[in-house]
C-alpha positions in Angstrom: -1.7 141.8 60.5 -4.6 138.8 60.9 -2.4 136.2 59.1 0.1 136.6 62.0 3.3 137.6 60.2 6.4 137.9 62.1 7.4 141.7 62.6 11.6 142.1 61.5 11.8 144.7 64.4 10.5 142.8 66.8 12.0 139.2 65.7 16.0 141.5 65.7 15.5 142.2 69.7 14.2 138.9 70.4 17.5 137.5 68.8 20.0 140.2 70.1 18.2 139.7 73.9 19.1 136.0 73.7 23.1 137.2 72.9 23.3 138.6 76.7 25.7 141.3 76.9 25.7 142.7 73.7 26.6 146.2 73.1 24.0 148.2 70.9 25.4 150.8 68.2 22.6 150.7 65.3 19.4 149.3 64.6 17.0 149.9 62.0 14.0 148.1 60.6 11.1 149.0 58.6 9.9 151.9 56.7 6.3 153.2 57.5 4.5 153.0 60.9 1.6 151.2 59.1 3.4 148.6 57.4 4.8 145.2 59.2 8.8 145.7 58.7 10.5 142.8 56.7 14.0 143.8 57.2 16.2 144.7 60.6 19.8 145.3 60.6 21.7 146.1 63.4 25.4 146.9 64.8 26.4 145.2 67.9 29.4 144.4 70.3 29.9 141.1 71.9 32.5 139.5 73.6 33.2 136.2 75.1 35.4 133.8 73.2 32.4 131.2 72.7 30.5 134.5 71.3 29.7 132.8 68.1 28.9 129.7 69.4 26.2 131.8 71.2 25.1 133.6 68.0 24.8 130.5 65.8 22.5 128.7 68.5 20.5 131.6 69.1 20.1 131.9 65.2 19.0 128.8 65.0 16.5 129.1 68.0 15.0 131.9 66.0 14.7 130.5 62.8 13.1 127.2 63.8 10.6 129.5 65.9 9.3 131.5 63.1 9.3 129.1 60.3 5.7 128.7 60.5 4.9 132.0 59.4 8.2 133.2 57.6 9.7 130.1 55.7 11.9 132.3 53.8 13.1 134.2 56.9 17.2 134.8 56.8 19.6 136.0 58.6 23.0 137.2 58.3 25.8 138.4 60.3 29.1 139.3 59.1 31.8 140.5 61.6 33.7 144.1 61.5 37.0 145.3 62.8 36.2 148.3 63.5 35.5 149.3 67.4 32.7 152.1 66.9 31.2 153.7 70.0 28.4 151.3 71.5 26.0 151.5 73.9 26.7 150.2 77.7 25.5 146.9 77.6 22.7 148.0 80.4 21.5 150.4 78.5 21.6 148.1 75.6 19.1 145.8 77.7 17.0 148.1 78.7 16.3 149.1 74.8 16.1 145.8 74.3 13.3 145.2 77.2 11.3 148.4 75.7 11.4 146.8 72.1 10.1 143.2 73.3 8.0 144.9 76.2 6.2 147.0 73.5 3.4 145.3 72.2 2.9 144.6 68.3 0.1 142.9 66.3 -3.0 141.9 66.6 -4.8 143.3 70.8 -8.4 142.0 70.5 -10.5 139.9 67.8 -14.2 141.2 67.2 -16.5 139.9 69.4 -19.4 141.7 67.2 -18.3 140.5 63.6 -16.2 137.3 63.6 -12.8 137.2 62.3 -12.6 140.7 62.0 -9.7 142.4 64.1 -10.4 145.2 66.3 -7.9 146.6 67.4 -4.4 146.1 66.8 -1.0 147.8 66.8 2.1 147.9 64.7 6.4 148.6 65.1 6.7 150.0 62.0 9.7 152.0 62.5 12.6 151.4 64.3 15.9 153.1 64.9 18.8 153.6 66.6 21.4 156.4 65.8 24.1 158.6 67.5 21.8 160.8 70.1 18.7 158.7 70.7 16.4 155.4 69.6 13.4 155.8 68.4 10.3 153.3 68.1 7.4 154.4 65.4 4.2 152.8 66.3 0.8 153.0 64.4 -2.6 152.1 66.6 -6.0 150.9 65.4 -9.0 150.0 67.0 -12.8 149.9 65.5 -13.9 151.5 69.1 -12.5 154.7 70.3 -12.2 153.7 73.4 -10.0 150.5 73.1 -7.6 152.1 71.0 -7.2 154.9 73.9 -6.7 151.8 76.3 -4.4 150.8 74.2 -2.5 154.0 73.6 -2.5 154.5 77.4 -0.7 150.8 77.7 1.9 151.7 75.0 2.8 154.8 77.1 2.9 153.2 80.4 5.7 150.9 78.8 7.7 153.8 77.4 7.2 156.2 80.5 8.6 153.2 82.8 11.9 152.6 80.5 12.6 156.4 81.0 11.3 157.0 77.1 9.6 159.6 75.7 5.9 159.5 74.0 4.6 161.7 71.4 2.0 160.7 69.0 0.3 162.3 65.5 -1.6 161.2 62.7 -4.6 159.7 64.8 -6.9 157.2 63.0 -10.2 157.8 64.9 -12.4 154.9 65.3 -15.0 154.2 62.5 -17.8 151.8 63.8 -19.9 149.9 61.4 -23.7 151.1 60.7 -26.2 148.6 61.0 -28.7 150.3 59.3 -26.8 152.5 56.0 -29.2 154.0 53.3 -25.8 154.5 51.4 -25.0 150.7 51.6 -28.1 149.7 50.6 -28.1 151.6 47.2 -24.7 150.2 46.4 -26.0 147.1 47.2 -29.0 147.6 45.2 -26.8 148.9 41.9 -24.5 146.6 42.3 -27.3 143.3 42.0 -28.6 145.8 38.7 -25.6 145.6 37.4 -23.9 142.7 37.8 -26.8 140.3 38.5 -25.2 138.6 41.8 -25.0 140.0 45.3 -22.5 142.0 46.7 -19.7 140.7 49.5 -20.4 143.8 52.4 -17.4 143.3 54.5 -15.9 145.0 57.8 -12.0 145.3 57.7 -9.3 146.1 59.6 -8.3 149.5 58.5 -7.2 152.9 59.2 -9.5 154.9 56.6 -10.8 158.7 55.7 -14.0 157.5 56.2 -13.4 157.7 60.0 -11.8 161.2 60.4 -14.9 162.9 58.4 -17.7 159.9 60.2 -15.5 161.4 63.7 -16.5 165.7 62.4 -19.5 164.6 61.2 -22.7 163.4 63.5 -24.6 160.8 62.2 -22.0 160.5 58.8 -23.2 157.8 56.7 -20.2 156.8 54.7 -18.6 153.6 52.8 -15.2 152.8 51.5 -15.3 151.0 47.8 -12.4 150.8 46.0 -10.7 148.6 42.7 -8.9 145.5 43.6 -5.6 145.9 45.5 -2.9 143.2 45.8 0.4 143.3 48.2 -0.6 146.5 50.4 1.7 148.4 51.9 4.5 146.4 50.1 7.1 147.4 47.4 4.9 145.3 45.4 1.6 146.9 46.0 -0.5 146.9 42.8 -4.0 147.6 41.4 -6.0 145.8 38.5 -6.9 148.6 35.6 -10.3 146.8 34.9 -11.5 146.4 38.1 -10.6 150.4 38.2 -12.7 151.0 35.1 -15.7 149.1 36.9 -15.6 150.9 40.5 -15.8 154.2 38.3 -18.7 152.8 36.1 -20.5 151.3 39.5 -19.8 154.9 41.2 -21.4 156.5 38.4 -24.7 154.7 38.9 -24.9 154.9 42.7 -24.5 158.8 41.9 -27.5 158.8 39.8 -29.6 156.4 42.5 -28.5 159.2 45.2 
């Protein structure tokens, strides 16, 4: 979420706001509340006999916007013949508002440990169906009390577009330790072992670690792991040999413990 990737969710209501007048009857995007969607599709009405004249330039506004980010970014529209039941086209708006209203990506920047993101948010999920809409958010903040600020903002926004808010699944906050016996071992095997120093970093992260730091008073807990590539993607991965060496490394900091 730090590289500053375009969310498909949020990108689709930007592009179907800039129609004006269009009738909403599906929308979908994304997958998982704690991954940035890469696909949106929607159904829409839209009349006006210059109506693709109006979608052509607004697809280009988009595409030119975003190409710093998403060079591969595409779009597609294909026209039906059907005439399925749409939304009124203020009610389509006002979903439309709540979408672009909501905020997604990255709230604050670390003012303790530069470069790191402190709190963030994410439209992971988004859909549209017969009955209702639905918008999937997932929140994270290093301090407890920024991501409650920022909870409290996402639910003003909701409230205020006649929306309902109900949340689950909470991340609690996991500050980092300035003084860790646990770190220090690690660090210690890890120099034994490898003869080089280890790279102690702070990252932006929803993790165990902070639900059992959250039950536990004065937890002191770190998150290792092997070497993970494409997260939260299709194409998520991990390196067997870096596996083999987190479990020989774990091994040792057991035995220092």
């Amino acid at each position: 979420i730090d590289k500053g990737r375009a969310n498909a969710n949020k990108v689709g209501a930007e592009l179907l706001a800039m129609l004006g007048g269009v009738r909403l009857v599906a929308l979908s995007g994304g997958n998982a509340d704690n991954a940035i969607p890469r696909e949106f599709a929607a159904m829409f009405a839209l009349s006006g006999e210059d109506k693709l004249i109006r979608l052509a330039a607004a697809m280009d506004v988009i595409t030119k916007k975003y190409k710093p980010t998403e060079p591969e970014l595409s779009l597609v529209c294909s026209e039906e013949k059907t005439e399925p039941q749409a939304l009124t086209a203020e009610d389509s708006a006002k979903l439309l508002d709540l979408i672009r209203d909501e905020p997604s990506g990255v709230v604050a920047m670390s003012k303790e440990m530069p470069g790191l993101v402190e709190t963030s948010l994410n439209l992971g999920i988004l859909k549209l169906g017969e009955k209702e809409a639905s918008l999937s958010f997932s929140l994270r903040s290093a301090k407890r009390v920024e991501k409650e600020k920022l909870l409290a903002r996402v639910t003003a926004i909701a409230k205020a577009a006649g929306a309902e808010i109900s949340t689950r699944g909470d991340y609690p906050a996991w500050e980092y330790r300035k003084d860790s016996h646990l770190r220090d071992v690690c660090c210690s095997v890890y120099r034994d072992l490898y003869g080089k120093d280890p790279v102690v970093m702070t990252i932006h992260a929803g993790l165990e670690c902070g639900i059992f730091s959250d039950h536990v008073e004065g937890l002191d807990c770190i998150s290792l792991g092997p070497d993970n590539f494409d997260i939260h993607t299709t194409e998520e991965h991990l390196s067997i040999s870096s596996t083999a060496r987190v479990y020989d490394f774990l091994l040792e900091v057991l035995r220092k413990i």
